[in-house]
C-alpha positions as CSV (number, residue, x, y, z in Angstrom):
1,X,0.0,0.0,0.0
2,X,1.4,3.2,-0.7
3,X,0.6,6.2,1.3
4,X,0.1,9.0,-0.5
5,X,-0.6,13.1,0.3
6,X,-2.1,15.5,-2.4
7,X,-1.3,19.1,-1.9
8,X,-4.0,20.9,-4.5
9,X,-6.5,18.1,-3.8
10,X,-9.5,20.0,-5.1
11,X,-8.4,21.2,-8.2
12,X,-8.0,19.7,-11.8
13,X,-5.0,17.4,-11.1
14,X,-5.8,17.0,-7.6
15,X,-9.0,15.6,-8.6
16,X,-7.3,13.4,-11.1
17,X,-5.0,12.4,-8.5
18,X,-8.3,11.0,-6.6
19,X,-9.9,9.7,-9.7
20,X,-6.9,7.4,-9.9
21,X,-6.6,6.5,-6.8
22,X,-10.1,5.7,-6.4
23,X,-9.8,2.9,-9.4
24,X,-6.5,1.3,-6.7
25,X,-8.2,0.9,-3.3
26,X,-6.2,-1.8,-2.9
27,X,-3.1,-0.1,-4.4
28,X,-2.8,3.8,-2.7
29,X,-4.1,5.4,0.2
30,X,-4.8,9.1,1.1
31,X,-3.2,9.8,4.4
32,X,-2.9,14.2,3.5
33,X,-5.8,16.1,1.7
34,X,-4.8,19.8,1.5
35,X,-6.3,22.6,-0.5
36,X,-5.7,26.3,-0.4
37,X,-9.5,28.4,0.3
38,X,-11.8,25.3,-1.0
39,X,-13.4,24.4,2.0
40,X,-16.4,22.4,1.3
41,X,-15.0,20.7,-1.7
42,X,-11.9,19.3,0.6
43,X,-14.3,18.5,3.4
44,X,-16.5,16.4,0.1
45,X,-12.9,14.1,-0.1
46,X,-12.6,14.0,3.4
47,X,-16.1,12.6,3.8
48,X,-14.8,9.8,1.0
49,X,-11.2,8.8,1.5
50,X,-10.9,9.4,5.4
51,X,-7.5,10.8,5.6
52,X,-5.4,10.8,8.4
53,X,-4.8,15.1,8.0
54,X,-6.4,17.7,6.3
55,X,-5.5,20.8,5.4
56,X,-6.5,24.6,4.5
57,X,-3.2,26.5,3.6
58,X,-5.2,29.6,4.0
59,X,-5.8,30.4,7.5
60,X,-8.3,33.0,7.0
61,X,-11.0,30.4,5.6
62,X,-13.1,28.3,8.5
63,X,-12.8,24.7,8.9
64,X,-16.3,22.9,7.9
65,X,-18.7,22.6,10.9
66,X,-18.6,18.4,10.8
67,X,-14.9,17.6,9.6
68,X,-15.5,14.0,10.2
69,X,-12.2,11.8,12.1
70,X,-9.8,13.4,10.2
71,X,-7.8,15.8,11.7
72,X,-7.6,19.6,10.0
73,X,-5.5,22.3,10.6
74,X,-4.9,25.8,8.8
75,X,-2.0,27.9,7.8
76,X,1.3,28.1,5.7
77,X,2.8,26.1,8.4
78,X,0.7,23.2,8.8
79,X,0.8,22.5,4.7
80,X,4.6,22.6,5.0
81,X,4.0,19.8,8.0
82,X,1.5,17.9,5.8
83,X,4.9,18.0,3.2
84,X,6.8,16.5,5.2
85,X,4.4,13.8,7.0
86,X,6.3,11.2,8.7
87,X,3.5,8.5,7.4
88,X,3.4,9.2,3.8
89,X,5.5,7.6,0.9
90,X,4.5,9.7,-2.4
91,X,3.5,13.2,-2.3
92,X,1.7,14.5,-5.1
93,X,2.6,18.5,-5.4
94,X,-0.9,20.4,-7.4
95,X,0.0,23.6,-6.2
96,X,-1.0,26.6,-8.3
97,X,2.4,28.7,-9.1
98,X,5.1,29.7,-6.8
99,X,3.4,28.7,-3.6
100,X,4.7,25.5,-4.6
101,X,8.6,25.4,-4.2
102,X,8.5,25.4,0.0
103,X,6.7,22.3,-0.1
104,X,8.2,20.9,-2.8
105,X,11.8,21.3,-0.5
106,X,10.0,20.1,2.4
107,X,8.8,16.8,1.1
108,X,12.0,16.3,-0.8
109,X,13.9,17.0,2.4
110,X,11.9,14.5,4.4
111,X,12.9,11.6,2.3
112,X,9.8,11.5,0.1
113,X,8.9,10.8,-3.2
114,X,7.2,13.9,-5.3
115,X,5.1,13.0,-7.7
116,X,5.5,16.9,-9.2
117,X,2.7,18.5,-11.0
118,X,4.0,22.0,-9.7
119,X,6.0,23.0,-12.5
120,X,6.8,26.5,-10.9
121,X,9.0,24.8,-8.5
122,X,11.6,23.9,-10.3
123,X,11.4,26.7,-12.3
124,X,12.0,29.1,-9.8
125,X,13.4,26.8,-7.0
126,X,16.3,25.6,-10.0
127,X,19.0,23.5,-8.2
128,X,17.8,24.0,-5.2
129,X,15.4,21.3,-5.6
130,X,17.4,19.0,-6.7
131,X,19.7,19.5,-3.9
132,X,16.8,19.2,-1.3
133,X,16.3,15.5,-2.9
134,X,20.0,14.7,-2.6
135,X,19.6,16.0,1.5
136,X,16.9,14.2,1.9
137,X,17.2,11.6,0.1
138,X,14.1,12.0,-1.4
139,X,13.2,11.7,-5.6
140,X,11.2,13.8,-8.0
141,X,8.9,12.5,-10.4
142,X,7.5,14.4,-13.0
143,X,3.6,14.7,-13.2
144,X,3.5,16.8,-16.7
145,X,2.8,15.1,-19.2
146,X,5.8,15.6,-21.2
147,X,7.9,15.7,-18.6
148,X,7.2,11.8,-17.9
149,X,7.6,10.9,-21.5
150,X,10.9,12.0,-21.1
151,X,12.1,10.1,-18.0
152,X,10.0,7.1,-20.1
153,X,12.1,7.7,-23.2
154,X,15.7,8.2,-21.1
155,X,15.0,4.9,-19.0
156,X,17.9,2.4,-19.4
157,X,20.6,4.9,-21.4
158,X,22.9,7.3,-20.2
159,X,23.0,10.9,-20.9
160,X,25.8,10.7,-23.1
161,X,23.8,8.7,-25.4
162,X,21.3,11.9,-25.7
163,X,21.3,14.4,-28.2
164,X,18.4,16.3,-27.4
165,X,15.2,16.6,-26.1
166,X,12.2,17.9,-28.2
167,X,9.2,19.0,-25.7
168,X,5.4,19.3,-27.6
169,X,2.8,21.9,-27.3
170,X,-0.6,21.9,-28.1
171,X,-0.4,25.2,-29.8
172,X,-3.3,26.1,-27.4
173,X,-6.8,28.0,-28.7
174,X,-5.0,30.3,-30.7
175,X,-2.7,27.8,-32.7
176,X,-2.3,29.6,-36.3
177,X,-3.0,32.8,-35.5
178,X,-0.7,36.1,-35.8
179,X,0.1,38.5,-33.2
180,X,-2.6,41.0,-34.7
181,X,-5.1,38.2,-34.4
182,X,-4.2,37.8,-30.5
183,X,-4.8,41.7,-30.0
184,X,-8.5,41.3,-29.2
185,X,-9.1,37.8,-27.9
186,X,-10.8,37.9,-24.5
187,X,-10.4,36.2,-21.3
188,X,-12.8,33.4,-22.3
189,X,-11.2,33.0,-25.9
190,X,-8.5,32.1,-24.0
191,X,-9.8,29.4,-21.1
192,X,-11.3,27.1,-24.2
193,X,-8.2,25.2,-24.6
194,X,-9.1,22.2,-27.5
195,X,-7.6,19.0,-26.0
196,X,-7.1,19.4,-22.3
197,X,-9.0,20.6,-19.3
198,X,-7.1,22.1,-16.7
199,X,-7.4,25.7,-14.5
200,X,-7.7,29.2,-15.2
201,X,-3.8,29.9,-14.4
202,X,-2.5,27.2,-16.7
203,X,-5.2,27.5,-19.3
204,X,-3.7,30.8,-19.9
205,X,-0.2,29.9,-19.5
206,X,-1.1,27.2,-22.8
207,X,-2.6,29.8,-24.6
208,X,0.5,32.5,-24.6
209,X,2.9,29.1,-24.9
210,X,4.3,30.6,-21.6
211,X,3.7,27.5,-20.2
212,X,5.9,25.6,-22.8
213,X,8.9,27.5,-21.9
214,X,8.2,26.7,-18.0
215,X,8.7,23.4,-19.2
216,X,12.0,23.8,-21.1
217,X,13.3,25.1,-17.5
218,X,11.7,22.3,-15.8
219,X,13.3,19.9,-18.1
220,X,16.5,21.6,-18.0
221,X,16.9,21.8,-14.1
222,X,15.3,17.9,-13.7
223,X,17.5,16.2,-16.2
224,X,21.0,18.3,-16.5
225,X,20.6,19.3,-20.7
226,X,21.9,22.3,-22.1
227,X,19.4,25.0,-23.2
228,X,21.0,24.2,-26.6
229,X,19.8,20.2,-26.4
230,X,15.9,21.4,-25.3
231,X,13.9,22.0,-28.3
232,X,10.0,22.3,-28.0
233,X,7.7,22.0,-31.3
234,X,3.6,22.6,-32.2
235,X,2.0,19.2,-31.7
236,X,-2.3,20.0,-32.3
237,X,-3.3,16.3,-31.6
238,X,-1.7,16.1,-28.2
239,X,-0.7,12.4,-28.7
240,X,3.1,12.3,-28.7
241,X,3.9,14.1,-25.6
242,X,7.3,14.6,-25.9
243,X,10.6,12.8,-28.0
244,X,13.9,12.0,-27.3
245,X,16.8,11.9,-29.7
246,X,20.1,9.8,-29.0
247,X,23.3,10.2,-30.9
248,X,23.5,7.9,-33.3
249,X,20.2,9.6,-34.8
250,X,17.4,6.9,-33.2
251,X,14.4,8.7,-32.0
252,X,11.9,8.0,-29.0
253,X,8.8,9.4,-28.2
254,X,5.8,8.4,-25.4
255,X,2.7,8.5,-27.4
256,X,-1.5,8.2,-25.6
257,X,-4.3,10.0,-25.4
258,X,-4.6,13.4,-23.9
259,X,-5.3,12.8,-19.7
260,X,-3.6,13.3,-16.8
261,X,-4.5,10.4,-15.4
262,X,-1.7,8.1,-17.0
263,X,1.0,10.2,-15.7
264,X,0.0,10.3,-12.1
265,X,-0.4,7.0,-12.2
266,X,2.8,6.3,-13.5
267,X,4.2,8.8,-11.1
268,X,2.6,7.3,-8.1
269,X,3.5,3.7,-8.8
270,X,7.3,4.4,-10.5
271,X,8.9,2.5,-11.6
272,X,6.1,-0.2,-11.8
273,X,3.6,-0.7,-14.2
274,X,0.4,-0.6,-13.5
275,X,-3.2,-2.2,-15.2
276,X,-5.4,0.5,-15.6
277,X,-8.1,-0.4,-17.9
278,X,-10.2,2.8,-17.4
279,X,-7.6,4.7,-19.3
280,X,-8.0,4.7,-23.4
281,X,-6.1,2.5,-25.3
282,X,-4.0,4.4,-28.1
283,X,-5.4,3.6,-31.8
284,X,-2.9,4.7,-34.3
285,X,-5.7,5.1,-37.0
286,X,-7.9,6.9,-35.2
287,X,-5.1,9.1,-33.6
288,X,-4.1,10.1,-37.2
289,X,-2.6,12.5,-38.5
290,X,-0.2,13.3,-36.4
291,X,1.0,17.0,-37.7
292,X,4.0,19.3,-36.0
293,X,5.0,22.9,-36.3
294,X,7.0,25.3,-35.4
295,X,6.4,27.9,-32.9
296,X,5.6,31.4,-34.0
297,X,7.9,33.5,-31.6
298,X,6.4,36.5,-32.9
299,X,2.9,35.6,-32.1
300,X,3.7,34.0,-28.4
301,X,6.6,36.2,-27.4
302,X,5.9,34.6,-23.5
303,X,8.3,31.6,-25.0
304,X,11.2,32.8,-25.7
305,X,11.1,35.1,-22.7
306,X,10.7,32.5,-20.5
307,X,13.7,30.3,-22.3
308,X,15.9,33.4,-22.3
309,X,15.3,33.6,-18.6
310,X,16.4,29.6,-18.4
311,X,19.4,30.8,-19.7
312,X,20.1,34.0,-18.1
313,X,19.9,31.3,-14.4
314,X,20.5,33.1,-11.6
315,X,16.7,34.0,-10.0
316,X,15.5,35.4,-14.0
317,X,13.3,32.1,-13.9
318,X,11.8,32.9,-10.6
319,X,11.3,36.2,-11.5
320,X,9.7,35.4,-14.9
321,X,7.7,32.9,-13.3
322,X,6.6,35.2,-10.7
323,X,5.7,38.0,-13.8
324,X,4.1,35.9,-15.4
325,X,1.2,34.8,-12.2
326,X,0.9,39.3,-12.0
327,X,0.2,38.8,-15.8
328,X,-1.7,35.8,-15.7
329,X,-4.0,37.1,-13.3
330,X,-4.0,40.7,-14.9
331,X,-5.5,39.4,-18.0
332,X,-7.9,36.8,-16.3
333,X,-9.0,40.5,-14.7
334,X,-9.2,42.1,-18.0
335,X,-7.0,44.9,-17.1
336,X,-4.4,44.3,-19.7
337,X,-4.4,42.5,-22.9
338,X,-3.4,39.2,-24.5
339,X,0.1,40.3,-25.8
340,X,0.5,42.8,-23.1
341,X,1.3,39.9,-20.8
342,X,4.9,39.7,-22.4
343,X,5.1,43.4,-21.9
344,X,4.3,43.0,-17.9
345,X,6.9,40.0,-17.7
346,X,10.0,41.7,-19.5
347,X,9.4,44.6,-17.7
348,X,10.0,42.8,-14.6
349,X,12.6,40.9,-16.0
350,X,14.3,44.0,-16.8
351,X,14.2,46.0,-13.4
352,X,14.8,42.7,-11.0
353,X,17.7,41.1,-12.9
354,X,19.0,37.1,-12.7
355,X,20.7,37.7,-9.2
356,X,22.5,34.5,-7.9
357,X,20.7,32.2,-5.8
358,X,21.8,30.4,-2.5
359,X,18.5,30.0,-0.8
360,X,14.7,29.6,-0.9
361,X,15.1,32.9,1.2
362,X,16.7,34.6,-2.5
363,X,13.8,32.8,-4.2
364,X,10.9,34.5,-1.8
365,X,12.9,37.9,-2.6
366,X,13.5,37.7,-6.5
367,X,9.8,36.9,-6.6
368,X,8.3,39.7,-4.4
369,X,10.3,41.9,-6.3
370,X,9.1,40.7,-9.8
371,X,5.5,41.1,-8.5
372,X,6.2,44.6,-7.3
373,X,7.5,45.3,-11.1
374,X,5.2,43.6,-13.1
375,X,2.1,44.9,-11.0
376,X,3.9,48.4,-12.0
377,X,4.3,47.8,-15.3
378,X,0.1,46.4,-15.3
379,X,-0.7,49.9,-14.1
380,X,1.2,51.4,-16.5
381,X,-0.2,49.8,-19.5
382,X,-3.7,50.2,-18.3
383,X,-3.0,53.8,-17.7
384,X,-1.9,54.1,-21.0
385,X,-4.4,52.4,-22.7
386,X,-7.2,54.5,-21.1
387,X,-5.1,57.3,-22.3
């Protein structure tokens, strides 16, 4: 039986955390439900999988009046505890943004696995989370989708033996169309993504392909390539999720249907393989065509900001990362438009800098500051465009 915590329980890959787990009864067991504000909707889980703690990481929201045997707590504090629970074996990190990295250290620190869905973790936290693990002695696995094609793909074979990695992107709901198409699209326009379902923030983040250079970062910091050996191509379908390309020119890619179930299961149960026949079986006919393209760096300018910040190290990805959430939730808002979000971003990437980083302390900093800019630089754009 494996023990398992979910930090983000109630939202989309929380929820498809439960969905698998709830197929495996005999397999995993919740021991840590914890949400952010989402009261009724954790004490709903509670009710169901009995958990040993749950969790509110905001202390202003009440506990439900009939928390049943489990036991709840509130606060910043008592999530990094539920991190770090002595009786758990796999934590699955569904975190929305930044919030994400402290508990990501914790868990590593405490010996755990991570089964990591919290992509902004790495991105800002960079080598400190691998370092945490190597403390610790605790293990990441990726819960992105393309992210665990890779490890798939790099099982058995050294890095030497890689060339390069190639990640794949949707293209999102505005695949195809130029930057003075994107002027005008709304908030809405940009939540109806065509192949997967997931939350407001990363919905967005899909839409601007800011989210595809999050992952080149991600990939960058969890397997030890060069910026150079991380490519990331326009993949509509959604079926190949990412490739792998050795030296002597052989290629390797993880193919299946668009859900998040297959790689939380995979991350929950690594490196075993487990029966699942709920999940859809991959049919090569219907699947076809399977169709790539480049991406237009003109039209999603978040990209290869994010990349350049990859490279520039230091705390640039934190600080893009942290830009991008002001941006994010600026647009959501409607306060500034679709391609001003690249605006908001370099203008904090400009005015914080890529600062070295020694501590999760330097992290917290670089991305306070990056919100101070970039909620700025929102004003200023808004100001201007009611000008």
């Amino acid at each position: 039986m494996i023990r398992v915590a979910i930090l983000g329980s109630t939202g989309s890959i929380g929820r498809s955390a439960l969905k698998v787990i709830r197929r495996h009864p005999d397999r995993f067991q919740p021991v840590v439900l914890a949400a952010n504000r989402r009261s009724e909707a954790l004490a709903d889980q509670v009710a169901e999988f009995a958990p040993k703690v749950a969790v509110l990481a905001d202390d202003s929201v009440a506990l439900p009046s009939t928390p049943g045997a489990s036991r709840w707590s509130r606060g910043r504090e008592a999530l990094l505890e539920a991190a770090a629970h002595p009786d758990v074996d796999v934590v699955v990190n569904a975190l929305v943004g930044a919030a994400g990295l402290e508990p990501t250290l914790r868990s590593l620190e405490a010996g755990h696995r991570v089964a990591l869905a919290n992509k902004e973790s790495l991105v800002a936290g960079g080598a400190l989370v691998p370092e945490a693990a190597e403390r610790g002695g605790g293990e990441i696995v990726p819960v992105d989708s393309e992210h665990s094609a890779i490890l798939q793909c790099l099982e058995g074979h050294a890095q030497r033996a890689v060339k390069r990695l190639v990640l794949t992107a949707s293209g999102g709901p505005f695949r195809g169309r130029s930057r003075a198409e994107l002027a005008e699209v709304d908030p809405g326009q940009a939540l109806r993504h065509p192949t997967w379902d997931m939350g407001a923030k990363i919905s967005i983040d899909s839409a601007s392909l800011a989210n595809k250079s999050l992952e080149v970062i991600e990939a960058h910091v969890l397997y030890g390539f060069d910026y150079d050996d991380i490519d990331a191509v326009v993949h509509p379908q959604s079926i190949i999720h990412s490739f792998v390309e050795f030296v002597d020119g052989s290629v390797l890619a993880q193919l299946g249907f668009p859900t998040m179930e297959l790689p939380i299961l995979y991350a929950l149960s690594y490196p075993e393989r487990v029966t699942d026949e709920s999940l859809q079986t991959y049919d090569p006919v219907e699947a076809s065509p399977l169709t790539f393209e480049a991406i237009d760096h003109d039209a999603f300018p978040l990209f290869g900001l994010g990349v350049r910040a990859g490279r520039s190290g230091g705390c640039a990805p934190a600080v893009f990362n942290a830009g991008n959430e002001v941006a994010v939730q600026a647009f959501l808002e409607e306060r500034v438009g679709f391609l001003a979000m690249a605006e908001v971003v370099d203008a904090a990437l400009q005015e914080v800098g890529a600062h070295e980083v020694h501590s999760a302390e330097d992290v917290v900093a670089a991305d306070q500051a990056a919100r101070t800019a970039a909620a700025s630089a929102v004003e200023r754009i808004r100001k201007k465009g009611n000008g």
